[in-house]
gemmi code that builds the backbone of each chain (N, CA, C; Angstrom):
import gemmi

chains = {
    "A": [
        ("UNK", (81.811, 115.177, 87.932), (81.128, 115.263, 89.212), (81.409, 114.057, 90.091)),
        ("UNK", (80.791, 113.715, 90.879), (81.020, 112.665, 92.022), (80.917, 111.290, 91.949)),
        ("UNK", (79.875, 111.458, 90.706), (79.160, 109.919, 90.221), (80.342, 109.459, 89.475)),
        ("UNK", (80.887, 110.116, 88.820), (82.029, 109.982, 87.934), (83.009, 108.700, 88.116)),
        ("UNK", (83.572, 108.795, 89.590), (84.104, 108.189, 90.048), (83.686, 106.539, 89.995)),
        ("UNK", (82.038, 106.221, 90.727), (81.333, 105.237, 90.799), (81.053, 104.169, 89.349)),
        ("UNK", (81.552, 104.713, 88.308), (81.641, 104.871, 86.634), (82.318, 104.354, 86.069)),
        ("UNK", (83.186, 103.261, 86.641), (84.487, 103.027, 85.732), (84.311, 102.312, 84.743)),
        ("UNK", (85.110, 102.444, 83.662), (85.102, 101.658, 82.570), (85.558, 100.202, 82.718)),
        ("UNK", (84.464, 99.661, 82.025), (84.760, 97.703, 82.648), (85.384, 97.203, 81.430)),
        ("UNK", (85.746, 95.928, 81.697), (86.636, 95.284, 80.584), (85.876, 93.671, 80.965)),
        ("UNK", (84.899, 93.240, 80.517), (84.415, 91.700, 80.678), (85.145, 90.669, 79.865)),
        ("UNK", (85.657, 89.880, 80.613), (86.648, 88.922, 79.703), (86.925, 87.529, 80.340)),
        ("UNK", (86.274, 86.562, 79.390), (85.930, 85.376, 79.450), (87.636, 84.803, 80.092)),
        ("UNK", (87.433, 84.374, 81.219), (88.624, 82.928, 81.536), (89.331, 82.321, 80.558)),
        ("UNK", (90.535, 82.636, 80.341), (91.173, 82.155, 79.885), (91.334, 82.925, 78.487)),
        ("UNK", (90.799, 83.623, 78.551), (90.945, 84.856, 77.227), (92.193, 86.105, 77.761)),
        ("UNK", (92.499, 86.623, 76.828), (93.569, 87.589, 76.921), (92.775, 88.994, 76.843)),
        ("UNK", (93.339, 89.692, 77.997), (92.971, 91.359, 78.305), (93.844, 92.371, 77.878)),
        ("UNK", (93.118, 93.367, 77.272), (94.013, 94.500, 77.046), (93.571, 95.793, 77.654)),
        ("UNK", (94.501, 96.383, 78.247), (93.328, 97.233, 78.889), (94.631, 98.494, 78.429)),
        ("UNK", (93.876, 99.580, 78.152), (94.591, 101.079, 77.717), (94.645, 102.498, 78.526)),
        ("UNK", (95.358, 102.974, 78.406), (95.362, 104.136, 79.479), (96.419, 105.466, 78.227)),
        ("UNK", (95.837, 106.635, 78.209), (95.844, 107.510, 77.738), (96.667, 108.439, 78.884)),
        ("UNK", (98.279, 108.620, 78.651), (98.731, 110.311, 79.776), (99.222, 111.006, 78.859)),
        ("UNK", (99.062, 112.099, 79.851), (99.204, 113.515, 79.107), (99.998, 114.313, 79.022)),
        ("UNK", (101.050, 113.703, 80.138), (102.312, 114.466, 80.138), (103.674, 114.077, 79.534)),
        ("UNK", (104.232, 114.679, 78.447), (105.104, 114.421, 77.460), (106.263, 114.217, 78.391)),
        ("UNK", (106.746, 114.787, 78.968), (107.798, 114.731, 80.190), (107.864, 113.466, 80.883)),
        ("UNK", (106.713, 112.909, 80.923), (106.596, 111.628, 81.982), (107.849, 110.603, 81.209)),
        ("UNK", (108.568, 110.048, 82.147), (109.682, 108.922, 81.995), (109.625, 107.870, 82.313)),
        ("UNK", (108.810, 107.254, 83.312), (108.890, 105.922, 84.036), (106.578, 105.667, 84.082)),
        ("UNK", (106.600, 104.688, 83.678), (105.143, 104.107, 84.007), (105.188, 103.208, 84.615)),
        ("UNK", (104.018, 102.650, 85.294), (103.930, 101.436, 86.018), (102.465, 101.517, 85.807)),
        ("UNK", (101.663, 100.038, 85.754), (100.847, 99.767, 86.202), (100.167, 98.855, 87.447)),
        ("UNK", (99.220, 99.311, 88.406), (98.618, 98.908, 89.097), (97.490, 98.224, 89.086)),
        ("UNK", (97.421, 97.096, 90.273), (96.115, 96.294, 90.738), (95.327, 96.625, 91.678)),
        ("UNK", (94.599, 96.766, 91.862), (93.484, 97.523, 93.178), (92.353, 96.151, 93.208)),
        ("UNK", (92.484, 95.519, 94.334), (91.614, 94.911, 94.655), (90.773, 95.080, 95.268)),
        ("UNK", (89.461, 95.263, 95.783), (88.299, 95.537, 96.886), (89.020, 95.632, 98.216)),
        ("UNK", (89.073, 96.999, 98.738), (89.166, 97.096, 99.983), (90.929, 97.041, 100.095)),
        ("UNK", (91.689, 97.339, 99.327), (93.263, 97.017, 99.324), (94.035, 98.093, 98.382)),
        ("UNK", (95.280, 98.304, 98.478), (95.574, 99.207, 98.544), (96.479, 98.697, 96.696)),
        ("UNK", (97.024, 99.503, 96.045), (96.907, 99.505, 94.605), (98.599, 97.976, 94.676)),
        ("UNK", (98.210, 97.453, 93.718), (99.670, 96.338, 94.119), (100.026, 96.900, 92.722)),
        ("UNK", (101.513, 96.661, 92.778), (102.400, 96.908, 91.656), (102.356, 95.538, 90.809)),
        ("UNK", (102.438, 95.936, 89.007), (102.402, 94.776, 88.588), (103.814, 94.770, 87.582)),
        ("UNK", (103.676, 96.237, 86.815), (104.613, 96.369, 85.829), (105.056, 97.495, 85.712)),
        ("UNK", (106.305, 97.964, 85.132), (106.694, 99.213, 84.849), (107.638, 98.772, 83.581)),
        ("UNK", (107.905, 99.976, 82.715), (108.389, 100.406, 82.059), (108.990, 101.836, 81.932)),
        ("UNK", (110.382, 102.128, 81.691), (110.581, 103.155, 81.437), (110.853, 103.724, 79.846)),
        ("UNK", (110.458, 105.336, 79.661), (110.456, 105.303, 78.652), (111.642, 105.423, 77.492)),
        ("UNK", (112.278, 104.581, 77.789), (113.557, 104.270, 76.750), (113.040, 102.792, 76.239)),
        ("UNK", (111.932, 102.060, 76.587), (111.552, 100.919, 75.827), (109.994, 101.411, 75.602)),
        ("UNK", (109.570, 100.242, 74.504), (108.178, 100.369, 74.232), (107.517, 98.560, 74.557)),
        ("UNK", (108.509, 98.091, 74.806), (108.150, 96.815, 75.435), (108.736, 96.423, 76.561)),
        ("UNK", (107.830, 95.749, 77.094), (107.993, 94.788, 78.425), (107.098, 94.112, 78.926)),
        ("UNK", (108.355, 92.482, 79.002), (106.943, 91.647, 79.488), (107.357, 91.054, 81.128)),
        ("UNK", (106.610, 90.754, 81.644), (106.741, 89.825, 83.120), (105.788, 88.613, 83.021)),
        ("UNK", (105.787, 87.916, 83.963), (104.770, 86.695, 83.843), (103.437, 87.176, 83.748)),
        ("UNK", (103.123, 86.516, 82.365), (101.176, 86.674, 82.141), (100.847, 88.061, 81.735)),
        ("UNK", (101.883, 89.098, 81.952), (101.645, 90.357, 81.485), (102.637, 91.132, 80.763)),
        ("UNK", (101.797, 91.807, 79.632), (103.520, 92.604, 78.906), (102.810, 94.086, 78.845)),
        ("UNK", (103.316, 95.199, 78.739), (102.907, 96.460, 78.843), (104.152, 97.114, 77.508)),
        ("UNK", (102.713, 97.661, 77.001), (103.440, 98.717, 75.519), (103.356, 100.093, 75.918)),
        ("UNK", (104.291, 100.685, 75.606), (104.762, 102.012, 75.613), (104.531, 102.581, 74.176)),
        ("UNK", (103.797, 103.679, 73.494), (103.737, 104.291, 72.433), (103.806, 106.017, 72.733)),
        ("UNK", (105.173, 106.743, 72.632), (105.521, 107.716, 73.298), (104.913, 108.935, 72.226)),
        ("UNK", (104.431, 108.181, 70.881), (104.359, 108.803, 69.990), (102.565, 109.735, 69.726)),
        ("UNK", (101.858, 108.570, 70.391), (100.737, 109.146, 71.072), (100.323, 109.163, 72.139)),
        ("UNK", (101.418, 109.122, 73.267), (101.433, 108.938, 75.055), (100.322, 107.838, 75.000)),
        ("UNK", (100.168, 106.478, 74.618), (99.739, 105.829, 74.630), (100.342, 104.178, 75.756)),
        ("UNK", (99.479, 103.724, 76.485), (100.353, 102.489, 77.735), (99.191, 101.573, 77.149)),
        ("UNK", (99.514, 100.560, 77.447), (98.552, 99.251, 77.643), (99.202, 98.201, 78.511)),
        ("UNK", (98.709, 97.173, 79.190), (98.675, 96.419, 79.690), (97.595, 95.116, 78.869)),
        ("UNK", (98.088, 94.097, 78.564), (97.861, 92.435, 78.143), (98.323, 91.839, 79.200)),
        ("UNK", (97.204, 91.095, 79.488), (97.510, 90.084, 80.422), (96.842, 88.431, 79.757)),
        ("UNK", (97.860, 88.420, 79.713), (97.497, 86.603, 78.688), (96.752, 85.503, 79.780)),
        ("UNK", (95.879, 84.689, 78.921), (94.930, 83.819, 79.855), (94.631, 83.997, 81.363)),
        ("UNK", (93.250, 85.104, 80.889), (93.441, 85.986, 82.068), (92.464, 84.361, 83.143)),
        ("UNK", (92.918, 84.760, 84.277), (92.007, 84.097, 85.444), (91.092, 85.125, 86.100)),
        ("UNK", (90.416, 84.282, 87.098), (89.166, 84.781, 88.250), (90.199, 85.510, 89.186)),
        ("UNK", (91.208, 85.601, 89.589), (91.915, 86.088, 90.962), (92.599, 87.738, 89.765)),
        ("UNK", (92.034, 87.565, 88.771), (92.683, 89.113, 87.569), (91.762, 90.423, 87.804)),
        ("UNK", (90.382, 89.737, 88.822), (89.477, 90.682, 88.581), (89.808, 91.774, 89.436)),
        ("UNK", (89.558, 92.683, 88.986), (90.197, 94.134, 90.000), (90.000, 95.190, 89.424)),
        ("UNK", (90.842, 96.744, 89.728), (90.574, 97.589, 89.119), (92.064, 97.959, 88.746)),
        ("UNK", (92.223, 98.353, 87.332), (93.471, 98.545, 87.285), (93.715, 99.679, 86.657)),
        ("UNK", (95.280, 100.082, 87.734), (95.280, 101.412, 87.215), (96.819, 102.011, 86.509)),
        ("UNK", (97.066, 102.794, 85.367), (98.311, 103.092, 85.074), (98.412, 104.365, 85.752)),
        ("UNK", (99.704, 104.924, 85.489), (100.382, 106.032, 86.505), (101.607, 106.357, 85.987)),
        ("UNK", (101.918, 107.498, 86.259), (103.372, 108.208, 85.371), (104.057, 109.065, 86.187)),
        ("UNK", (104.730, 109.257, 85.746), (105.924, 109.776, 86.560), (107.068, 110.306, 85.916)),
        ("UNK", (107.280, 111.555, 85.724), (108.614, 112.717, 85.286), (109.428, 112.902, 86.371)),
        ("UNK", (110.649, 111.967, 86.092), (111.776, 111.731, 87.281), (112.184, 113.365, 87.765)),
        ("UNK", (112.562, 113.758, 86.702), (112.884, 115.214, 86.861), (112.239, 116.335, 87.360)),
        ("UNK", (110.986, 115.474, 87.870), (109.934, 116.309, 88.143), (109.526, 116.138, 89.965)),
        ("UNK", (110.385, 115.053, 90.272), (110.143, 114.692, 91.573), (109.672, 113.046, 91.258)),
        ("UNK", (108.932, 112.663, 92.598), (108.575, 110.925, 92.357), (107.095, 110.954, 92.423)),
        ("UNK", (106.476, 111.935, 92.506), (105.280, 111.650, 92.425), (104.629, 110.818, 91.028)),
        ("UNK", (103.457, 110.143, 91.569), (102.829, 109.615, 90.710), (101.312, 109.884, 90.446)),
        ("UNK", (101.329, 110.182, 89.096), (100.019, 110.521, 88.304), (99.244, 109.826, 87.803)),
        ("UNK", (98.126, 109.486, 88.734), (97.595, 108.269, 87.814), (96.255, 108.793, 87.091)),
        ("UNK", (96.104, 107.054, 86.278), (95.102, 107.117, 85.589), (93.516, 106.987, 85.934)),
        ("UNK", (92.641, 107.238, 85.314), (91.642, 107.087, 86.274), (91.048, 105.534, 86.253)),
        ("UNK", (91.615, 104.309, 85.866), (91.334, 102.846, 86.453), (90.276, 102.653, 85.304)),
        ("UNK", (90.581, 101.675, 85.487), (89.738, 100.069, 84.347), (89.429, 98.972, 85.347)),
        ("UNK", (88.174, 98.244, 85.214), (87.394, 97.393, 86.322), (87.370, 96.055, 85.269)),
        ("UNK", (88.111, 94.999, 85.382), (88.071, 93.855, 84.564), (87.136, 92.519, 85.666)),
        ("UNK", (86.363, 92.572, 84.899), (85.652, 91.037, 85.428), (85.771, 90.063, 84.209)),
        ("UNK", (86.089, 89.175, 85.562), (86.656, 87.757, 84.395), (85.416, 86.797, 84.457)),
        ("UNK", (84.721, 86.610, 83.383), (83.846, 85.443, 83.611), (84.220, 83.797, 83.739)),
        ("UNK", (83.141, 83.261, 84.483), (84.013, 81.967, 84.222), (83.526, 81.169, 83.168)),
    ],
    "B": [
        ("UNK", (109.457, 96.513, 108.543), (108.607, 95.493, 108.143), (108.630, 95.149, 106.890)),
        ("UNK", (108.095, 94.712, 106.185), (108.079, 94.080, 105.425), (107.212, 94.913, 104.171)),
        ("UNK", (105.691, 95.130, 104.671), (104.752, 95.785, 103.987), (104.707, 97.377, 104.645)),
        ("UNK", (103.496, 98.053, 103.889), (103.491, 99.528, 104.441), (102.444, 99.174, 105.417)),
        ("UNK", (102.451, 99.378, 106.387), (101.485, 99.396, 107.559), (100.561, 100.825, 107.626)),
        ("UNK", (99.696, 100.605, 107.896), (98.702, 101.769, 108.300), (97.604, 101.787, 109.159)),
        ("UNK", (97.588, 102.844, 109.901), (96.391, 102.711, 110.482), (95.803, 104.130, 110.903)),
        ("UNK", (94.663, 103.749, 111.210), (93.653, 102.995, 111.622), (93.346, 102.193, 110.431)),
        ("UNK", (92.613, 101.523, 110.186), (91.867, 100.933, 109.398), (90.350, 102.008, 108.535)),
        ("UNK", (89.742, 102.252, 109.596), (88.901, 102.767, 109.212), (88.823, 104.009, 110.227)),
        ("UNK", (88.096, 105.406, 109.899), (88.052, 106.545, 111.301), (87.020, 107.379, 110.550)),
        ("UNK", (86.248, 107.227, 111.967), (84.787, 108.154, 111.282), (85.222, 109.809, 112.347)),
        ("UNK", (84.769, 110.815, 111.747), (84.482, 111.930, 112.304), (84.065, 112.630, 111.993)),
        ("UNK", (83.283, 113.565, 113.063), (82.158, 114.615, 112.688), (82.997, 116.000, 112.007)),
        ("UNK", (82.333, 116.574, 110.885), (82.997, 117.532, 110.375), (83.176, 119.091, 111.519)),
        ("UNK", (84.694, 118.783, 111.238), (84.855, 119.993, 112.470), (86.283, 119.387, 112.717)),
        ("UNK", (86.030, 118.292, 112.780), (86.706, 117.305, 113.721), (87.981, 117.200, 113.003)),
        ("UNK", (89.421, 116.874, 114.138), (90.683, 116.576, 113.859), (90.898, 114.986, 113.491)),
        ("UNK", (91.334, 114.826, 112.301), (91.901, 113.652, 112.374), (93.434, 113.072, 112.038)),
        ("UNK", (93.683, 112.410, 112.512), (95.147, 111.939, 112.203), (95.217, 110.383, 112.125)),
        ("UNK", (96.112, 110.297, 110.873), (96.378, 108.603, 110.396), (97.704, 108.474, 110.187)),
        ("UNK", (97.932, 107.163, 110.621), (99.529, 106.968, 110.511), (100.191, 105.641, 109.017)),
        ("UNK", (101.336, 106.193, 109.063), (102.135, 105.505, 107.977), (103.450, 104.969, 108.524)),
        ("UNK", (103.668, 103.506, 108.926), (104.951, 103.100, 108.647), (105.617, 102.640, 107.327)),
        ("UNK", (106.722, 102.787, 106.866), (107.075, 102.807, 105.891), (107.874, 100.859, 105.855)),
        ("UNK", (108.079, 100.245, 104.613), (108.906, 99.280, 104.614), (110.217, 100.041, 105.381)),
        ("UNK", (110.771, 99.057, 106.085), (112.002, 98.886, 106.626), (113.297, 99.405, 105.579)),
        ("UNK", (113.866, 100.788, 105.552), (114.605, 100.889, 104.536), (114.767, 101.879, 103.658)),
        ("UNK", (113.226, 101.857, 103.741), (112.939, 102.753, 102.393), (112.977, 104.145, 102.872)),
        ("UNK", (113.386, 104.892, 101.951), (113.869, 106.326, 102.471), (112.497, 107.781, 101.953)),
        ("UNK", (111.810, 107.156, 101.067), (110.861, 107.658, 100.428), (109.583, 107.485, 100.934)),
        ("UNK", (108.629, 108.272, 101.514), (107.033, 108.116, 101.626), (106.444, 109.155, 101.143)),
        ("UNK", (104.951, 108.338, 100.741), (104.316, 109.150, 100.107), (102.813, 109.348, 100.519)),
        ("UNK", (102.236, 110.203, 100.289), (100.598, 110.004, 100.649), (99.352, 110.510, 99.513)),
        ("UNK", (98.964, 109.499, 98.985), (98.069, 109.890, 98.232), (96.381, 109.644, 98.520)),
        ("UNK", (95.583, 110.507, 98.016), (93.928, 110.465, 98.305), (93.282, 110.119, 97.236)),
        ("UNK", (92.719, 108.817, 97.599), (91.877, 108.026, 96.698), (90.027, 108.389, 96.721)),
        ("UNK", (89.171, 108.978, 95.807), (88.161, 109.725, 96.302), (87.422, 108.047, 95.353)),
        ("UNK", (86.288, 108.143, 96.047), (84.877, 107.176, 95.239), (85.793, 106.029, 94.619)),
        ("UNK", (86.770, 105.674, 95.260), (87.595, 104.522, 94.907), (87.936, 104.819, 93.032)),
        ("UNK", (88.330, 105.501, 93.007), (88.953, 106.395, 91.619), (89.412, 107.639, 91.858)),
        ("UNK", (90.168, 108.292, 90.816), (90.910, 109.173, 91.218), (92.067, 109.500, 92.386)),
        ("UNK", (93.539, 108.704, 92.193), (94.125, 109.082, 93.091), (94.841, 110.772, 93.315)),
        ("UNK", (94.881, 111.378, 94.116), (95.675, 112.591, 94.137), (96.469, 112.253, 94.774)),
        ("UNK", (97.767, 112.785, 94.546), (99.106, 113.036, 95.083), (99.178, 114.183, 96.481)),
        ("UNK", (99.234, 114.025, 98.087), (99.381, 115.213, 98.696), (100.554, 115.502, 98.728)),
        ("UNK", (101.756, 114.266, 99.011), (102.819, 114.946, 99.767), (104.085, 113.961, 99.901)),
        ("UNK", (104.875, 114.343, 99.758), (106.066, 113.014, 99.284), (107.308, 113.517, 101.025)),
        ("UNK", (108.249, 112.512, 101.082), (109.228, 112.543, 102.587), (110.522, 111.683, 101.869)),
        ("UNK", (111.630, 113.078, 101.673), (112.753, 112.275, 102.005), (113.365, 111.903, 103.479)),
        ("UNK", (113.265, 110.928, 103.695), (113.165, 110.338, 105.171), (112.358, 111.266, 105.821)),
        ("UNK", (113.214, 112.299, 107.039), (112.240, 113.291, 107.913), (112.029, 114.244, 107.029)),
        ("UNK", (111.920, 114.685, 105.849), (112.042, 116.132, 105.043), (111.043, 116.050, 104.229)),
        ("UNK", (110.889, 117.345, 103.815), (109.529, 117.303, 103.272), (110.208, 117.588, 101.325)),
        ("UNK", (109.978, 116.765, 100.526), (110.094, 116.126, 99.279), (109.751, 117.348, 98.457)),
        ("UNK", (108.203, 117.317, 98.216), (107.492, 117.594, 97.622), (105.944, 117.611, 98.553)),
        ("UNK", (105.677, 119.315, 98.014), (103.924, 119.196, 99.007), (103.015, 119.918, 97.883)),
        ("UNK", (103.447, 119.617, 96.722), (102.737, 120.559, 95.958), (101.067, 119.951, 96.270)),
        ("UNK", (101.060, 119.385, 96.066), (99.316, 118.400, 96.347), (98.564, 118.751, 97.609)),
        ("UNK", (99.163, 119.380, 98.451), (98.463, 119.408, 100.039), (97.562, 120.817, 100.218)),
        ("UNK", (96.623, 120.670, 100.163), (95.988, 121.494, 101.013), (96.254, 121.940, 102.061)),
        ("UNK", (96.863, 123.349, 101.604), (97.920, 124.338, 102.274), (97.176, 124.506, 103.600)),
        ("UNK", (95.794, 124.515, 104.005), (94.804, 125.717, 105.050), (94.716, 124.443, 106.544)),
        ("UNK", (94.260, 123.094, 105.987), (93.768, 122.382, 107.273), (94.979, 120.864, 106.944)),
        ("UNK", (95.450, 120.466, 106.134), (96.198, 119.485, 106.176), (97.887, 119.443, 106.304)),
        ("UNK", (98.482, 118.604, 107.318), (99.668, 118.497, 107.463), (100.631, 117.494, 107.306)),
        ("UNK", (101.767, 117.062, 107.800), (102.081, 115.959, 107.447), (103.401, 116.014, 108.196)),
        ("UNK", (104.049, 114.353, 108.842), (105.091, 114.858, 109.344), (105.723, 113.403, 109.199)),
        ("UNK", (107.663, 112.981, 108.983), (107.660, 111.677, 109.238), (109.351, 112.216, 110.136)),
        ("UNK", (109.052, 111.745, 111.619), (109.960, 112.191, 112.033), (111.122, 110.507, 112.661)),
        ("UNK", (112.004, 110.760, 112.993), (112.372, 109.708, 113.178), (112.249, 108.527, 113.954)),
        ("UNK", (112.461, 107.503, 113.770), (112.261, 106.406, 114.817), (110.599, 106.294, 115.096)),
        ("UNK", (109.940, 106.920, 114.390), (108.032, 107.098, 114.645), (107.516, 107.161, 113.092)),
        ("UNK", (106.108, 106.471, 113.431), (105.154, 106.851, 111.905), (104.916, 108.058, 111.406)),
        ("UNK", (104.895, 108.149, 110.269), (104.899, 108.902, 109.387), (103.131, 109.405, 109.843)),
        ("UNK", (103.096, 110.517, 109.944), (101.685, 110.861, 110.433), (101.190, 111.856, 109.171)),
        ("UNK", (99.795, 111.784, 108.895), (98.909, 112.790, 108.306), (97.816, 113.381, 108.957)),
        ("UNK", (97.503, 114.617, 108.930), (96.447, 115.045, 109.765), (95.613, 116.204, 109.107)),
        ("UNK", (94.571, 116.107, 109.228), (93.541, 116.895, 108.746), (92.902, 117.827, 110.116)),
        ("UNK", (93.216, 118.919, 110.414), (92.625, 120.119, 111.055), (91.049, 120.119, 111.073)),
        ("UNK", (90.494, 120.387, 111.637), (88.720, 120.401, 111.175), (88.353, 119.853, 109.943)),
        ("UNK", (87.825, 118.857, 109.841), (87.746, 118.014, 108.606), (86.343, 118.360, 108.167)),
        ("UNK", (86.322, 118.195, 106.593), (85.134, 118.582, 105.792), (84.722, 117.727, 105.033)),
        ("UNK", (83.459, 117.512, 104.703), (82.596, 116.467, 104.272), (83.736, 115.720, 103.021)),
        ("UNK", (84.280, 116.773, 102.052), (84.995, 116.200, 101.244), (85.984, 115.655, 101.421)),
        ("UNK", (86.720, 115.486, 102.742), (87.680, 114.423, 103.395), (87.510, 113.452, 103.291)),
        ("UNK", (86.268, 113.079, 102.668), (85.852, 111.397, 102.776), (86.457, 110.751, 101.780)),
        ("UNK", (87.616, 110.204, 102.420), (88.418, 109.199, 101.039), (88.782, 108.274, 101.565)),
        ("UNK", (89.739, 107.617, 100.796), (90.621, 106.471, 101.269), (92.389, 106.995, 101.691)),
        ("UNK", (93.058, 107.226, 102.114), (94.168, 107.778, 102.157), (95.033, 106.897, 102.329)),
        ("UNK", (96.350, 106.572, 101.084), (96.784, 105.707, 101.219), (98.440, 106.254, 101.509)),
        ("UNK", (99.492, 105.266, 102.085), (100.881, 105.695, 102.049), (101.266, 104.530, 100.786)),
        ("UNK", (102.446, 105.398, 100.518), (103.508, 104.261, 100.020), (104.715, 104.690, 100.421)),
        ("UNK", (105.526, 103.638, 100.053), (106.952, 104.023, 100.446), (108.072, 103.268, 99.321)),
        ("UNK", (109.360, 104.234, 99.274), (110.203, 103.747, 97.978), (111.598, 104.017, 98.448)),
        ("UNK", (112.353, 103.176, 97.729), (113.883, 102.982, 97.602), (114.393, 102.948, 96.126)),
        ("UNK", (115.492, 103.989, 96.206), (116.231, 103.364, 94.802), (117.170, 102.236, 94.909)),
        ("UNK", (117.021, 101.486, 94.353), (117.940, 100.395, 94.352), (118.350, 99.964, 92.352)),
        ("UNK", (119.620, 99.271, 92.504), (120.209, 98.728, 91.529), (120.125, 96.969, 91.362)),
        ("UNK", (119.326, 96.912, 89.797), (119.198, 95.061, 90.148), (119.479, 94.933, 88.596)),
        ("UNK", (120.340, 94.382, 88.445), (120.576, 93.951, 87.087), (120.919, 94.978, 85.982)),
        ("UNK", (121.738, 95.979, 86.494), (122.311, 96.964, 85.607), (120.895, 98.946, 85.319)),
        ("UNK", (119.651, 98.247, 86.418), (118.693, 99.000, 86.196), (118.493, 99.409, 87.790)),
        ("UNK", (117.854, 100.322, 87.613), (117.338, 101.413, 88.460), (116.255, 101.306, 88.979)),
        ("UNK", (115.669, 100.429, 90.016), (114.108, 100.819, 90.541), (113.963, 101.724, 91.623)),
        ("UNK", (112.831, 101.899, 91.614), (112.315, 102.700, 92.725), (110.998, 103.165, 92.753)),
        ("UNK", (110.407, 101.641, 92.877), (108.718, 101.657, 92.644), (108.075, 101.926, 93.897)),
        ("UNK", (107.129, 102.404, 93.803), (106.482, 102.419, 95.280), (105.591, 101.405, 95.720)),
        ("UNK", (105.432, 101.163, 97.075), (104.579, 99.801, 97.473), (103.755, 100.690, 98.666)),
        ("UNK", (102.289, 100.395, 98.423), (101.123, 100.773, 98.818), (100.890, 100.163, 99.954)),
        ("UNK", (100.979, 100.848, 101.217), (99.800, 100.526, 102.280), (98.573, 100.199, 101.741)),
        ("UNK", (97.542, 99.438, 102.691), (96.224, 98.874, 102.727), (95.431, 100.258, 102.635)),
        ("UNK", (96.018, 101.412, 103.698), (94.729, 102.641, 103.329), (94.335, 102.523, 104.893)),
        ("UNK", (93.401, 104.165, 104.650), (92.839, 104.013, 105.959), (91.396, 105.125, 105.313)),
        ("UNK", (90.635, 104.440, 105.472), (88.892, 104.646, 104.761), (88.611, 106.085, 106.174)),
        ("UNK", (88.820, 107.277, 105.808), (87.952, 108.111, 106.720), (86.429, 108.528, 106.168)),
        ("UNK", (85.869, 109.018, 107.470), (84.771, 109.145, 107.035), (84.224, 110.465, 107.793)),
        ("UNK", (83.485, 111.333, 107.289), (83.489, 112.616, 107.775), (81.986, 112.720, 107.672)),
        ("UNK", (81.044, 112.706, 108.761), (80.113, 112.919, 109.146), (79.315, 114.201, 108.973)),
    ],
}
model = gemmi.Model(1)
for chain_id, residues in chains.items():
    chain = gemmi.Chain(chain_id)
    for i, (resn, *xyz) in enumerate(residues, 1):
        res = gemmi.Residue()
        res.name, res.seqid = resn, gemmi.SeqId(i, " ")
        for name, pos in zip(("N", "CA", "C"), xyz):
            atom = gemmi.Atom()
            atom.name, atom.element = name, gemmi.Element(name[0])
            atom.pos, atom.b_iso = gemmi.Position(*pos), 0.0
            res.add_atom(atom)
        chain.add_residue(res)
    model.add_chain(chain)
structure = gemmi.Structure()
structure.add_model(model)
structure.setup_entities()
């Protein structure tokens, strides 16, 4: 329903602690992931992608796992900071399918200090 | 430019009412897209643009919503008599394939959004 939305699943995580946050898709077809940042009032920022010919990848402060075996993504973001807090979201995409992107329904991380 | 531009920012209207929001795309990029963000969760996919052409519309609400990106002008979306459930965030993005280091991107980069609001 509507409230649904207002609902998101939070992730509280002390400064300077490491975040993991998980996202579950459903489509076996999907080839390329990325995950997103959504800050208050802003529009989703790109952080990471992976395609699915790896199950790892890292960039600065963040590495994202691929597990194709139970359509399983995560995102770690090592010694997380106060500027990490946001809503974050994964998203998929079956090249063959066009470029649209399917996302997930978002994770809300507050970083304490 | 640089980023995806959008506007208005924000647009209130009474249900009934026409609205239209615009999308410039990064400088380049041959790909736009428009997706609807409801209760700040849940994005839907309406409608994808190879340059002026229409991509993909599987997502659009065939009856009151349109979409157009014609040349040398913003990429426009428009809602026909709008209904209470119009009330979202509607965001563009826009994409390029490009080659960097033996790999293939072609991520999309998000406009700010434009918050309607349907009275």
């Amino acid at each position: 329903g509507e409230s649904v939305g207002l609902h998101l699943p939070t992730l509280s995580v002390q400064e300077g602690d490491n975040s993991i946050i998980n996202c579950a898709y459903s489509n076996s077809a999907s080839d390329y992931f990325i995950w997103y940042k959504q800050e208050s009032g802003k529009g989703p920022q790109f952080i990471i992608d992976i395609r699915s010919n790896m199950d790892k990848r890292q960039g600065q402060r963040v590495t994202v796992l691929l597990n194709k075996t139970v359509k399983h993504l995560s995102l770690q973001i090592a010694a997380t900071q106060p500027g990490d807090s946001a809503v974050y979201f994964c998203a998929e995409k079956a090249e063959a399918a066009g470029n649209k992107l399917t996302f997930g329904g978002g994770t809300r991380v507050l970083v304490k200090p | 430019g640089e980023e995806v531009a959008q506007t208005p920012k924000h647009l209130v209207r009474g249900e009934g009412q026409k609205a239209k929001l615009y999308c410039a795309p990064i400088k380049g990029h041959s790909y736009v897209f428009w997706y609807q963000q409801v209760l700040k969760n849940e994005f839907k996919f309406l409608i994808s643009f190879q340059n002026e052409n229409v991509f993909d519309e599987t997502g659009m609400p065939k009856e009151r919503f349109s979409a157009k990106c014609l040349p040398n002008s913003p990429c426009s979306l428009e809602i026909q008599a709008t209904k209470l459930e119009d009330s979202a965030v509607y965001f563009c993005a826009s994409s390029q394939y490009h080659m960097e280091g033996g790999r293939t991107y072609n991520e999309q980069f998000f406009g700010p959004g434009t918050r309607l609001t349907v009275l």
